[in-house]
C-alpha positions in Angstrom: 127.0 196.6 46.9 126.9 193.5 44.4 130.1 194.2 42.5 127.8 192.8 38.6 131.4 192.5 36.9 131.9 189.5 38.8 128.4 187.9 37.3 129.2 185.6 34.4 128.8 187.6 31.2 124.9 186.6 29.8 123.9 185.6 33.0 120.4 186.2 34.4 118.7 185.4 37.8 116.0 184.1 39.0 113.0 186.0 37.5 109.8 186.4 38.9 106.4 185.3 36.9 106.1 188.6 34.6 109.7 187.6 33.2 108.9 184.1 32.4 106.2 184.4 29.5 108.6 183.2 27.2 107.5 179.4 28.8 104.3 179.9 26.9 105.4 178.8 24.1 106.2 175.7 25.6 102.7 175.0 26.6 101.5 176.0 23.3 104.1 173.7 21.1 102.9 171.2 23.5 99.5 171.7 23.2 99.4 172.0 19.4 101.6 168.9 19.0 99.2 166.9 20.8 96.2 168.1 18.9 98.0 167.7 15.9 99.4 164.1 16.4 96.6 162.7 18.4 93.3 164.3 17.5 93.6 164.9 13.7 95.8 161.1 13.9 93.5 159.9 10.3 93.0 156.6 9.7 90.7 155.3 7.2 88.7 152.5 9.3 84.7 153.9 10.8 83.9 153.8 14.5 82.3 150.4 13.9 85.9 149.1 12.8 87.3 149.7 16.1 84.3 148.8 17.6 84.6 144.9 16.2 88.9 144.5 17.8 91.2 143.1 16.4 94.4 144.1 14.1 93.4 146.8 11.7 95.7 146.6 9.1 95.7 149.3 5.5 95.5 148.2 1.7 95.3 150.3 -0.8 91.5 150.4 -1.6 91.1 152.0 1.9 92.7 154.8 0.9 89.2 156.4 0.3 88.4 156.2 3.7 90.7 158.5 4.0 90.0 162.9 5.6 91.6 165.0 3.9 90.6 167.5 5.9 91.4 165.9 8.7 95.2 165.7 7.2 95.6 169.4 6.4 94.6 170.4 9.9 97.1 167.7 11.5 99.5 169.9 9.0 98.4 172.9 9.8 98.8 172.6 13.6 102.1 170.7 13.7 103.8 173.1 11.6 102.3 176.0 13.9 103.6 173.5 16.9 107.3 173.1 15.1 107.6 176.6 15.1 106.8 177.4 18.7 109.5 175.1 19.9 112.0 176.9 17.4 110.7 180.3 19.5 110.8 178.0 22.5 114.2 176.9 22.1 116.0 180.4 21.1 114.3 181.7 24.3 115.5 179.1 26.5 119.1 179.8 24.7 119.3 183.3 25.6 117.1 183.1 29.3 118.4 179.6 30.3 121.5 178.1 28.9 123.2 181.6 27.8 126.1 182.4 30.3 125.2 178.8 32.2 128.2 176.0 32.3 124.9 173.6 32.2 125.4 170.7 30.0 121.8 169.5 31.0 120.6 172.9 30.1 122.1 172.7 26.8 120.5 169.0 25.9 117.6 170.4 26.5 117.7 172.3 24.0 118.8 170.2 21.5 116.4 168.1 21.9 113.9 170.8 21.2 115.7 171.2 18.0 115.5 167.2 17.2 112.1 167.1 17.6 111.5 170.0 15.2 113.3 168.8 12.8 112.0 165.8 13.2 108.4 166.6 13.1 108.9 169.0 10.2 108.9 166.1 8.1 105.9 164.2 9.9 103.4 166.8 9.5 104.4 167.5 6.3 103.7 163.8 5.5 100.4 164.6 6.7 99.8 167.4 4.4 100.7 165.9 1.1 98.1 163.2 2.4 95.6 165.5 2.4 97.0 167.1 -0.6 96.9 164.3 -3.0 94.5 162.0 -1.0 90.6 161.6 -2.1 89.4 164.6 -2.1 92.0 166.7 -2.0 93.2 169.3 -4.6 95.7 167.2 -6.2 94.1 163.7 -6.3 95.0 161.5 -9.1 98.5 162.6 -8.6 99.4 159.6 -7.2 96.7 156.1 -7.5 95.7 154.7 -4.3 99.2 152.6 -3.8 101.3 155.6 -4.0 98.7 157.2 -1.6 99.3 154.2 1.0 102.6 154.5 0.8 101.9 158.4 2.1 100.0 156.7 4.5 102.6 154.5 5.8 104.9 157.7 6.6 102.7 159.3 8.3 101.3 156.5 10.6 103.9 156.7 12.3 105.9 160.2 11.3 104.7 162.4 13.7 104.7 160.5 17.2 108.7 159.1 16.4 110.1 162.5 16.7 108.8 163.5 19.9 111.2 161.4 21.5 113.6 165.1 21.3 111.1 166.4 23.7 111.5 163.7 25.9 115.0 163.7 26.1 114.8 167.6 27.1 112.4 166.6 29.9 114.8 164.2 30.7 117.3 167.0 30.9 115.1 169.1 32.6 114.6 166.6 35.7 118.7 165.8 35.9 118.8 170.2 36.2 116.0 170.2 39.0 118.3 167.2 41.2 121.8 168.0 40.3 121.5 171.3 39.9 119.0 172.3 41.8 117.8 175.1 38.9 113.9 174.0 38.8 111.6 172.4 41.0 112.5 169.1 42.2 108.8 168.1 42.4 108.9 169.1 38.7 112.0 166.8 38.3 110.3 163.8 39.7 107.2 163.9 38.2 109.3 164.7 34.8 111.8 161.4 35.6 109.1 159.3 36.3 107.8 160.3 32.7 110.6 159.0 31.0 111.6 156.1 32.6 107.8 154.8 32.1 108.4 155.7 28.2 111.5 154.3 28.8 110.3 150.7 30.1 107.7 151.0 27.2 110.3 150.6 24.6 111.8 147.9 26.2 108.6 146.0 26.6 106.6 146.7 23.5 109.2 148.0 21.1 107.1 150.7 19.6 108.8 153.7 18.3 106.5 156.4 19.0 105.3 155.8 22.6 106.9 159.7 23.1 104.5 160.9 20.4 101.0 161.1 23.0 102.7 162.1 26.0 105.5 164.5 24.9 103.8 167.0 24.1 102.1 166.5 27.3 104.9 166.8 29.3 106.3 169.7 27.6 103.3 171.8 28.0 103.2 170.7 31.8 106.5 171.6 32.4 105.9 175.0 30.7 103.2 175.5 32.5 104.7 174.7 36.0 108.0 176.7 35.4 105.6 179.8 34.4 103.2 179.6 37.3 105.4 178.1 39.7 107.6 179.8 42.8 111.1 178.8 41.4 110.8 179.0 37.6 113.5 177.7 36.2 117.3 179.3 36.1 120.8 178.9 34.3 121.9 175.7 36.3 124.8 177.5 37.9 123.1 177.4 41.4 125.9 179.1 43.7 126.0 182.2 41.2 122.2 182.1 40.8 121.7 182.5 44.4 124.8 184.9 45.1 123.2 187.3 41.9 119.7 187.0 43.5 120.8 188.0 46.6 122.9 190.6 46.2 125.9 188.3 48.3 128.9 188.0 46.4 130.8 184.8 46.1 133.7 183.5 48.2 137.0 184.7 47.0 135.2 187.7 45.0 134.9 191.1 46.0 
């Protein structure tokens, strides 16, 4: 008989698919994100704009090119995606990191939390676009130079921050090699991720390279964890396995 008073207090195995819904709201902060940064990314320039090349660069009389609607649903869904990685985040505290001596699994989730925050602030850039842009409720607030200056936060304000998330997939890939507590497939694919972000920032200096692909990544990694054989557990590997299988550990009775 498994003597549980020698299980670390908080900890929990291995689970099997039914216990890992929580992940889902990995895949949908992911999925959101990317809709909200990517998709409903407004700019004021037409199809034929991109069609001619070149630089495109903003003044202030394009700031009636501007959709507001367009900017309140960019709001609206990264909002919706900030608060699923909050959720995302307190479950992987209690499931993941609670009871673990993990400092992977704990980076994780801190970088959950600095992408929120971070984000917070882009999509709400986004919003008070669409708020005091042309055609919005509040235009005339602001004339079309404070609007560009709007502009200029957002541009850029809601890919910067997902660089959090990257670091937590970064986190997640050292806990599938070192520690064994996820797929080391997953890991792999997840390492090769970042170090391809990574080699962007050298290269190209641009700040928010994580902003199409973390969200990505995070909703693939949700995803896999959910559906896959191994999920994902605490990081303390001997204990998982000894708890799992009902064997105690060497030097416990």
């Amino acid at each position: 008989m498994t003597d549980t008073a020698t299980r670390p207090r908080g900890h929990r195995p291995p689970t099997r698919r039914g216990g890992r819904l929580w992940l889902l709201w990995g895949v949908a902060a992911g999925l959101l994100g990317v809709t909200a940064t990517v998709v409903f990314d407004v700019r004021p320039w037409s199809e034929a704009d991109y069609a001619r090349g070149g630089i495109l660069s903003a003044a202030a009389e394009d700031m009636a090119g501007l959709d507001p609607v367009g900017n309140k649903i960019g709001f609206l869904l990264g909002f919706a995606a900030v608060a699923c990685l909050l959720v995302l985040q307190g479950s992987w505290r209690v499931r993941v990191e609670r009871g673990s001596t993990s400092v992977a699994a704990r980076v994780f989730s801190a970088g959950l939390v600095t992408s929120a925050a971070g984000l917070t602030f882009g999509y709400a850039w986004k919003g008070t676009l669409g708020l005091y842009g042309h055609g919005g409720p509040e235009f005339g607030s602001f004339g079309d130079e404070g609007l560009l200056v709007f502009y200029a936060l957002t541009d850029f304000g809601a890919f910067i921050p997902w660089f959090g998330v990257l670091v937590s997939l970064a986190a997640l890939a050292a806990m599938a090699w070192f520690e064994r507590s996820a797929s080391r497939i997953l890991g792999t694919l997840l390492g090769a991720l970042v170090l391809l972000i990574a080699a962007g920032y050298i290269l190209t200096g641009v700040p928010g390279l994580a902003g199409p692909v973390g969200g990505l990544g995070l909703a693939f990694a949700s995803l896999w964890m959910l559906l896959g054989r191994r999920g994902v557990s605490s990081g303390d590997t001997a204990t998982d396995r000894a708890a799992a299988t009902g064997t105690p550990l060497p030097g416990r009775s």
